[in-house]
N, C-alpha and C positions, 0 to 999 in steps of 0.2 A: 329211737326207732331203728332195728336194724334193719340196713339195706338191704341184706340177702334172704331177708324173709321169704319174699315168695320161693326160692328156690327147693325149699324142704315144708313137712307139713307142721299146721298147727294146731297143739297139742287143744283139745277139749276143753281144757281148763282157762286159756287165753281169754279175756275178758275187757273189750275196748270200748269207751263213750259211745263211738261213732264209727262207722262203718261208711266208705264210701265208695262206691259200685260205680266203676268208672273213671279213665281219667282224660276226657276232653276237657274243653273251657269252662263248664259246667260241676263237677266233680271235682278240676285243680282250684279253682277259686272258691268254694264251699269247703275243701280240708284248709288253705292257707284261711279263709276267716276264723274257723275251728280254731287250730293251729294256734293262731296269735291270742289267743283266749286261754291259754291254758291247757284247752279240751283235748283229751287223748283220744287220737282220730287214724284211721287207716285207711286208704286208699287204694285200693284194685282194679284191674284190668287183665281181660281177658287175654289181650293182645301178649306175644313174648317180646317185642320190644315196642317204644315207644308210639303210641298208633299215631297213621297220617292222614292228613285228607286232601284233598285241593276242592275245597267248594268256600269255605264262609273265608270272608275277603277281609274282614278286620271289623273291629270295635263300634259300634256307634256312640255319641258321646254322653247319653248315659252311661253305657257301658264302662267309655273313659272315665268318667268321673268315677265309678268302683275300682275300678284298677288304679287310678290316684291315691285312694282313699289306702289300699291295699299295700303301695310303695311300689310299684310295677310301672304305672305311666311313662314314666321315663325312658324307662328299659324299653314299652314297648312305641311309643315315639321316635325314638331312635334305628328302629328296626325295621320302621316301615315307611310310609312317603302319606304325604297327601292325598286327597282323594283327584284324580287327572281329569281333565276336559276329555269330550268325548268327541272321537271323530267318526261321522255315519257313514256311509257308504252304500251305493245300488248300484246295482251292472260294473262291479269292483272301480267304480269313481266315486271319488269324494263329494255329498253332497250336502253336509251341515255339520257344521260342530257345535256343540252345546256342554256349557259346565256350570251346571246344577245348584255350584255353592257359589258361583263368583259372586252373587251379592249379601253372602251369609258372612258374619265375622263375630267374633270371643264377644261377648257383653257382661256386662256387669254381675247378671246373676247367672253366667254359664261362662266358663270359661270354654268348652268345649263346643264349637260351630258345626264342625262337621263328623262322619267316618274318619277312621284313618284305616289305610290300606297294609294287611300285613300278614303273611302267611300264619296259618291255623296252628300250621306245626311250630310255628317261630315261637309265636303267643306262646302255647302249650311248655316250649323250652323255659319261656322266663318266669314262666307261673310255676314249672317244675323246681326251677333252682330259688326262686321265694321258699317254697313249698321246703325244701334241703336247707333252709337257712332255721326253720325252726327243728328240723332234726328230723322231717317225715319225709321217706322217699316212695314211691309210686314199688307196689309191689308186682311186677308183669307174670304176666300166665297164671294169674288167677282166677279160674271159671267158677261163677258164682251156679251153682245145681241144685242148693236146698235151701229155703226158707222156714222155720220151726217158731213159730210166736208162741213162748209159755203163758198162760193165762195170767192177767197182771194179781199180782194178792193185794188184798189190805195191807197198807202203812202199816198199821201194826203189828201183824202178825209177821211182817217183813222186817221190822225192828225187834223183836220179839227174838227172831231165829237166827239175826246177826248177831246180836249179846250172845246169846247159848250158845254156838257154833264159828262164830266168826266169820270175817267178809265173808271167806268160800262160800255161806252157807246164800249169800244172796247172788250168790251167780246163774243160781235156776232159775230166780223169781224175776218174772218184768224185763225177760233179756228175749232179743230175737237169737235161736243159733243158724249160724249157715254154715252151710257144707259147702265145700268146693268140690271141684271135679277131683279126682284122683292121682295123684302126685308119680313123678316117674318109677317111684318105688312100690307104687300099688296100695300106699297105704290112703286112706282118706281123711282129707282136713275140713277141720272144722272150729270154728271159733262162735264166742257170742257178745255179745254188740246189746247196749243201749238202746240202740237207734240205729238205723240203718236207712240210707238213701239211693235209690237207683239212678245215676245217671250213666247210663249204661247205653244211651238210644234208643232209635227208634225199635230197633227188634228187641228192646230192651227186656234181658232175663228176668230181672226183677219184678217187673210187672206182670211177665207174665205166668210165673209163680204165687204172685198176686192172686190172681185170675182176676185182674181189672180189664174190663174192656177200651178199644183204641176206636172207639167209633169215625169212622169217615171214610174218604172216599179217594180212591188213587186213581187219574187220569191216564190212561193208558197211551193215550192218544197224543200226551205232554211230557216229549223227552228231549232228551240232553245228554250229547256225551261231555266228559271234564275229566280233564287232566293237567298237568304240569310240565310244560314242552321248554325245549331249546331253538331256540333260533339262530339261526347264523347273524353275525354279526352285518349291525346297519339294515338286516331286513325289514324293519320297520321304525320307527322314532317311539322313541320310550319315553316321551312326554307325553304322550296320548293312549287310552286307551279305546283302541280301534274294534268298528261293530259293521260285521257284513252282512245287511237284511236283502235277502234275497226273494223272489217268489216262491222258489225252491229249498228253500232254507237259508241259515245265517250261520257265520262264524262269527266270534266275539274272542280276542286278544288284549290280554291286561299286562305289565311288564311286572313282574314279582318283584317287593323291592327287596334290596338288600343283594338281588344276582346279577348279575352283568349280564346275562343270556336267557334269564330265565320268565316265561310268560304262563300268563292262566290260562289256558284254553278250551272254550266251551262254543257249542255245535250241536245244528243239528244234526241227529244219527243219521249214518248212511241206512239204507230200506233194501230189503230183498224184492225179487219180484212179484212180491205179492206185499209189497209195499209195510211189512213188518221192519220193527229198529234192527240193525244189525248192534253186535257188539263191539266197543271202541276197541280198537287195535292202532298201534303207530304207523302202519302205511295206510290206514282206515284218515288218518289223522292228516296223512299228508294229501289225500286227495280231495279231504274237504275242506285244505288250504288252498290248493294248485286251483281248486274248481272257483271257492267263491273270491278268492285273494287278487291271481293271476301271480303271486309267486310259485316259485318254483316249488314240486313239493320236497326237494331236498334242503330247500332252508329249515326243513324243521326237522334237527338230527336227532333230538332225542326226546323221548316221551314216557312219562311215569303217572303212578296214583290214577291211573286210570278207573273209571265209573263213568256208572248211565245213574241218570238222575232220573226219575218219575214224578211226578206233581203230585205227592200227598198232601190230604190237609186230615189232619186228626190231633183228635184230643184224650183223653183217659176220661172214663167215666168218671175219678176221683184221684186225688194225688196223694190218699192218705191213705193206710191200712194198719190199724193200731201203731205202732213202735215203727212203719216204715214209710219210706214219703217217697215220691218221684218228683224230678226234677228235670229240665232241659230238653229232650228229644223223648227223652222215657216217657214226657206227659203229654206232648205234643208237639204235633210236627207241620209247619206252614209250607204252603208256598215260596220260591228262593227269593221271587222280588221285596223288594226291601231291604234284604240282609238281615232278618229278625230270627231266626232259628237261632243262632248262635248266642247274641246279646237277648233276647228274651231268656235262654237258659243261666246266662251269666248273671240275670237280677233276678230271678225264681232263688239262686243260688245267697243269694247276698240277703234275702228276702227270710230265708231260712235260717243261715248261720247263726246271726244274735241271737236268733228265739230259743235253738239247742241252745246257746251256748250260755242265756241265764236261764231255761230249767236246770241243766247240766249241773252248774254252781247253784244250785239250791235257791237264787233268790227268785224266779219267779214259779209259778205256778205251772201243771205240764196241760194247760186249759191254753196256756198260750202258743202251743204249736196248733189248736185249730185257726189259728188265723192264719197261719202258711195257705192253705188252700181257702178258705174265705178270699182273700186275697190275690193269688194269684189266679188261681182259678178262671173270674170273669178277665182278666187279662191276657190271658191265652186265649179266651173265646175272642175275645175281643180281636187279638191278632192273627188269627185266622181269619177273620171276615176285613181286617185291612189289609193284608200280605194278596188274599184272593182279588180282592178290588185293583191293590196295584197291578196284579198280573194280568188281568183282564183289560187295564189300560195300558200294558204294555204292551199285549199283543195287538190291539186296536192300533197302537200307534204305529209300532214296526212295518203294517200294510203297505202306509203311506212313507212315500222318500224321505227321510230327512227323521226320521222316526227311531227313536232308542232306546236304550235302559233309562236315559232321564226323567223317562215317565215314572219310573218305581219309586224315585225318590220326591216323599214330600215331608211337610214339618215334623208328621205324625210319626217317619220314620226316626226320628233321633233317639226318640225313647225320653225326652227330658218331661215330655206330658202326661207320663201317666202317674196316678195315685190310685189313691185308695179311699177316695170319699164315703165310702159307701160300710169300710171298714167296721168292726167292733171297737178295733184300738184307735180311730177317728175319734176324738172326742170334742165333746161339749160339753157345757154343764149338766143337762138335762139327762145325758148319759152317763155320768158318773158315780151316782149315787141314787137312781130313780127309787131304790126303796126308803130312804129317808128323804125323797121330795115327791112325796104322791101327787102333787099339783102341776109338777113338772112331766108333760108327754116327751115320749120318748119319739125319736125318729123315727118314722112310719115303717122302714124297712129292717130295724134295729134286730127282728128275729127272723127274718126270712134271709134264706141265701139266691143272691142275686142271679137271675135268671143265666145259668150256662150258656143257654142256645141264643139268647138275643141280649147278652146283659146291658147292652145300652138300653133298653127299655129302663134300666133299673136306674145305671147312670153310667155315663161313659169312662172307662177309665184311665183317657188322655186328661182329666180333669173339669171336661166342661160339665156345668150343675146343670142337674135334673131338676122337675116340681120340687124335689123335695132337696132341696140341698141343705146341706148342713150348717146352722147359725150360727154366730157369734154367742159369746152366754145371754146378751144383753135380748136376743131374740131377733135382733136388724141382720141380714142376710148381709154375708161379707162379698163387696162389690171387688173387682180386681184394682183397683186401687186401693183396698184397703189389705191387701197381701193376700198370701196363700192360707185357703182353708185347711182345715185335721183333714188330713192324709196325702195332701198335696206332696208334689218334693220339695225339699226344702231350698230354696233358692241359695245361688251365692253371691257374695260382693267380696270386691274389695274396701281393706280399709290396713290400720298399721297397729303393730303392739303397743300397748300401751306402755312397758316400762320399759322398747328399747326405739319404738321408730319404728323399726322396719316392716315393709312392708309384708301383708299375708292376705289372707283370703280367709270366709266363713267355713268352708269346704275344707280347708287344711283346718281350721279350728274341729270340727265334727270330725276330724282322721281317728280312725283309732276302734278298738272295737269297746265306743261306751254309749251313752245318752249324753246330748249337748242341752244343758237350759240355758236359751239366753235373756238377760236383761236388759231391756228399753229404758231408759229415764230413771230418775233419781229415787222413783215408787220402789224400784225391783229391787233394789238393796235388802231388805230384809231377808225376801224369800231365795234368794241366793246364798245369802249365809245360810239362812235356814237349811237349802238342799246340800250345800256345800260340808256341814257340820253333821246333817246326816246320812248322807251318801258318799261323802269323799272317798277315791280311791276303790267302790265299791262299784265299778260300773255306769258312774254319772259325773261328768266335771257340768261348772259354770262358768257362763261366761259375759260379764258386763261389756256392753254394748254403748260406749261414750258417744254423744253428736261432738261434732267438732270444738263446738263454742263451749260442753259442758264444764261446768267446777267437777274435776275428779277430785278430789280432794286426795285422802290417804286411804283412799279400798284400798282394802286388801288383796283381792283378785288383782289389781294391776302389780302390786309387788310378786306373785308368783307367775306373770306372766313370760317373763326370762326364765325362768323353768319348764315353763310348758313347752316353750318354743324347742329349749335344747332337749326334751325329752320324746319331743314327737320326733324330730331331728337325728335321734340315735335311736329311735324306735323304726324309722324309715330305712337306717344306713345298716342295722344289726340284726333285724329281724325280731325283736323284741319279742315275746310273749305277753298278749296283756292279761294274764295273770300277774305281772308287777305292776306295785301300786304307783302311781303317776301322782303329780299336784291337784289340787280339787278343783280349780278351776283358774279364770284366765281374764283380760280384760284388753277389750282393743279399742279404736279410735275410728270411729265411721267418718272419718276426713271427709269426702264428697257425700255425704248421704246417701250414699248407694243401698246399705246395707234397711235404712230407715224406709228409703222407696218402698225395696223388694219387700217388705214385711208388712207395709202398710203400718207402720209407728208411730209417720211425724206427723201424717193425719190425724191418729186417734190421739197423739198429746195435745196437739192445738185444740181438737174440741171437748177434751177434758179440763183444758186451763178455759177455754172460753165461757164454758160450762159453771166452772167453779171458783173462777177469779183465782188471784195469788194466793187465796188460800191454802188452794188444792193441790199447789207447783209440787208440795213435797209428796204425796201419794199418784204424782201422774208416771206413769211407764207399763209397759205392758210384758207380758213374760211368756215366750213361746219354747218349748220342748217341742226338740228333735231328735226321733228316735235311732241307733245304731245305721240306721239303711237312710240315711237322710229325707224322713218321711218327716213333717209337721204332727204329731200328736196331739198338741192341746194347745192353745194362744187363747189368753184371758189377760184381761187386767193384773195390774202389779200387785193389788190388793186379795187378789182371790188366792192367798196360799191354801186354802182348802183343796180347790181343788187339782194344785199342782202337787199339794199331797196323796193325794187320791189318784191320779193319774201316774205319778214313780211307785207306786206302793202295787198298781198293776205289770209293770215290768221289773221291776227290780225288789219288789219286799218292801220290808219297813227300814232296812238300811243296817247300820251297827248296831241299833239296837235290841234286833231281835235276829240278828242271821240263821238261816237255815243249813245243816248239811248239805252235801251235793245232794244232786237228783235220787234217789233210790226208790219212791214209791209209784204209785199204779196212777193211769189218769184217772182213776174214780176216786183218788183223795179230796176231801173240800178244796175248792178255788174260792181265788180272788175276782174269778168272772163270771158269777153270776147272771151277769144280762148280755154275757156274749156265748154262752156256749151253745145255748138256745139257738144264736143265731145263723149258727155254723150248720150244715148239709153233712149229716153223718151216715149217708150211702146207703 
């Protein structure tokens, strides 16, 4: 990718995968998932240098665990702090401190407990230079002005006109073009794109070229000034993040990590007389320190990234528009309590990339980017009506002394609870082939799309089950002791490789951009070579899943284990593309049972051996698929490789032995999802 692209224009002919509008946390995390996939991706922003913000405070630890997943955790652990105890304050005396996480700590199937606190623009630096390790740089002063969708053609007549003419001749067909704004020379650029994603924000171009509507409602009456101040040194203790609630208003001071002087700072606006916001200015800033502080206002020398914040909550009528998607701010915009604007973009983002990125490679169907907005979709509604609830219990609480942001934060904010039960790509038996099991009903909500405006009605998508939740094949509703249901997240545990010891986790086994199948008990041997022999290297590893006490005998997954390990290893240190081919799978050691808990496995082997005496030891284990974005897919019995073949054959093809070209045809070619397109809300 050349770096100085943006600087001149691009010629007509230009022809990229993926087009990415935008480059906040949203936008750099969606090209680096691309990116390591092979996918020819480009990145833009309107900004001429790097954009800034000072509003979203760092990660939640869903969020952490994709930036793991990505190679970046580290970089950005390093850059920022913990989340602080909070000290409150009325009539500028201290009257409570409270810290939110002191009884949260790493467990077994999350390594990540809480936020981590870390500048926006910090992130954004480490996600850029990922981002330059696979060879793509953020092209600045790119204004996106034209959106042109050519009408998609038949496959055929698409292959048809590539033999006669060659590529060029498929660069009209099934492409978006966009025009940029007009370059210092007056000429106009223009390029076309595959696919195209706005995360561009909330005034976001994209969308509204679109013409998709933002429905909701912006609180006039709910403001905030924010910015990024200096403080003289020892003005206040940087162990703490200090909160001034006043009758009159509040100041709220965070210590930025990573600077020695540098703090958040957010307030209420000063008001004219006629009781309107004024706008933030730096001696604005220092009197609404002096007043509610009782410091001085020259401890605060310096002041940047200044903004007024207003209370939007809005959503986009849809996130889809043929060949274009929105993503992060462009689709919706919360309330700040929480901290959910930022990490809800950052897993819309992750939520998206697999699914371009096996249409893209030809092995799946382009029927699987309707589940991008099936999917996320009620999850933004959803987060709107928690972000709005927390804010509501914030402000209740701030009234009274002793009252603070620790109201915003509750379990729901981590982000580790939501799925997607509700999903098409959820599966069961019953849904994987209803047309060759006519006896078999299908989930009651299988073609409806879940209700936008109240989708908890439909089902919540922190995970808790509705009337209708989704069953085991056997048809007994999976209780949380027997693990995570299809769409759930996929838990982690620790446990150790099998061919060297050391320790690892399930979560670094799933790194990577492919499908993890794992094996329970001594049953799932087959259908792991099975997948292993025909998906290897094609976007799906296995992975045997040993109890402590088992005979591993000589699988073969544990001999490629020390390959996998040193492969993800220099995939994390190099920036690897996973367009190269990797080991097919892997074999670990669930030493404490952690791994057996979280999945609910060593319940279901005990009442399969109790069930079928020592006969049945050698077909007992169960076999769970998890998809690229650490989602539960499918969990059945060791015996059912039907429908674990039916379930890879909708993400990924039929394997090597049937591969497909990359993506070049229209979505109206046949699909593999017959009983999900139906279900999908096509606007």
């Amino acid at each position: 990718m050349d770096a100085d692209r943006g600087a001149g224009t691009v010629t007509s002919t230009d022809v990229t995968d993926v087009l990415v509008v935008g480059a906040g946390p949203t936008g750099l995390v969606l090209a680096c998932d691309l990116a390591r996939r092979g996918i020819a991706v480009r990145i833009v922003d309107r900004s001429p240098a790097p954009p800034r913000t000072s509003r979203a405070k760092g990660p939640n630890p869903r969020s952490l665990e994709i930036l793991d997943d990505l190679g970046v955790a580290e970089a950005v652990l390093a850059a920022g702090s913990a989340p602080l105890p909070m000290l409150k304050y009325r009539d500028r005396a201290p009257v409570a401190q409270a810290d939110p996480w002191a009884g949260s700590a790493p467990s077994p199937d999350a390594a990540y407990d809480r936020a981590w606190l870390v500048a926006q623009w910090r992130l954004e630096e480490i996600l850029r230079t990922r981002l330059a390790g696979y060879g793509v740089r953020v092209e600045l002063g790119r204004e996106v002005v034209g959106l042109t969708q050519s009408p998609d053609a038949p496959a055929e007549a698409e292959a048809e006109a590539e033999a006669e003419d060659g590529p060029e001749a498929d660069a009209e067909a099934s492409r978006v073009v966009v025009t940029f704004a007009e370059d210092r020379r007056g000429e106009e650029a223009a390029l076309r794109a595959r696919y195209v994603v706005g995360c561009d924000g909330a005034h976001s171009s994209v969308r509204k070229l679109l013409g998709i509507g933002f429905e909701g409602t912006t609180q006039e009456d709910q403001v905030m000034v924010c910015g990024d101040v200096e403080l003289a040194d020892d003005a206040l203790d940087r162990g703490l993040w200090h909160q001034w609630f006043d009758e009159d208003g509040a100041v709220m001071l965070c210590p930025i990590p990573g600077t020695r002087t540098g703090w958040w700072f957010q307030a209420g606006p000063e008001r004219d007389g006629r009781g309107r916001p004024l706008a933030p200015t730096a001696d604005g800033f220092r009197r609404l320190l002096a007043h509610h502080t009782g410091l001085p206002g020259q401890a605060l020398t310096r002041a940047e990234l200044l903004s007024t914040y207003r209370v939007n909550v809005r959503m986009a009528d849809r996130f889809r528009a043929g060949r274009v998607f929105l993503a992060g701010d462009a689709a919706h915009v919360h309330a700040i309590a929480g901290g959910l604007g930022m990490n809800t973009g950052i897993q819309d983002a992750f939520n998206l990339g697999w699914k371009l990125g096996e249409v893209l490679a030809g092995r799946a169907d382009p029927g699987l980017l309707d589940t991008y907005e099936e999917e996320r979709l009620p999850v933004a509604a959803r987060t709107l009506d928690l972000t709005s609830e927390r804010l509501r219990a914030t402000l209740e609480a701030i009234r009274r002394p002793g009252g603070g942001l620790d109201s915003a934060i509750t379990a729901d904010t981590t982000g580790l609870g939501v799925g997607y039960r509700w999903s098409s790509l959820a599966a069961d038996r019953t849904r994987l082939d209803a047309s060759t099991h006519p006896d078999a009903s299908s989930h009651p909500d299988a073609h409806t799309h879940p209700d936008r405006t109240h989708p908890a009605t439909v089902t919540d998508p922190t995970g808790v089950p509705h009337p209708n939740a989704v069953t085991d094949p056997t048809g007994a509703p999976l209780t949380a002791d027997e693990g995570p249901q299809a769409g759930d997240r996929a838990p982690d545990a620790p446990c150790r490789d099998a061919a060297t010891g050391a320790g690892t986790r399930l979560h670094r086994v799933f790194a990577g951009p492919r499908t993890t199948v794992l094996g329970f008990g001594p049953g799932s041997a087959a259908v792991l070579d099975e997948v292993a022999a025909t998906y290897g290297g094609t976007g799906v590893r296995t992975c045997r899943v040993y109890a402590a006490d088992e005979d591993r005998g000589e699988n073969r997954a544990g001999e490629q284990s020390r390959e996998l390990g040193e492969e993800q290893s220099a995939d994390r240190r190099e920036g690897r593309t996973g367009a190269e081919v990797g080991p097919p799978g892997c074999a670990v050691i669930d030493a404490e049972g952690h791994a057996a808990a979280a999945y609910g496995t060593g319940a279901s082997a005990r009442a399969q051996a109790s069930a079928g005496g020592a006969a049945s030891g050698a077909r007992t284990g169960t076999i769970v698929v998890v998809r690229p974005d650490h989602h539960v897919g499918l969990r059945v019995p060791a015996d059912d490789a039907r429908s674990v073949r039916e379930y890879l054959r909708r993400l990924h093809g039929t394997g090597h032995s049937a591969a497909r070209p990359p993506e070049r045809s229209s979505e109206r070619s046949p699909g593999r999802f017959p009983d999900m397109v139906d279900a999908v809300h096509k606007g």
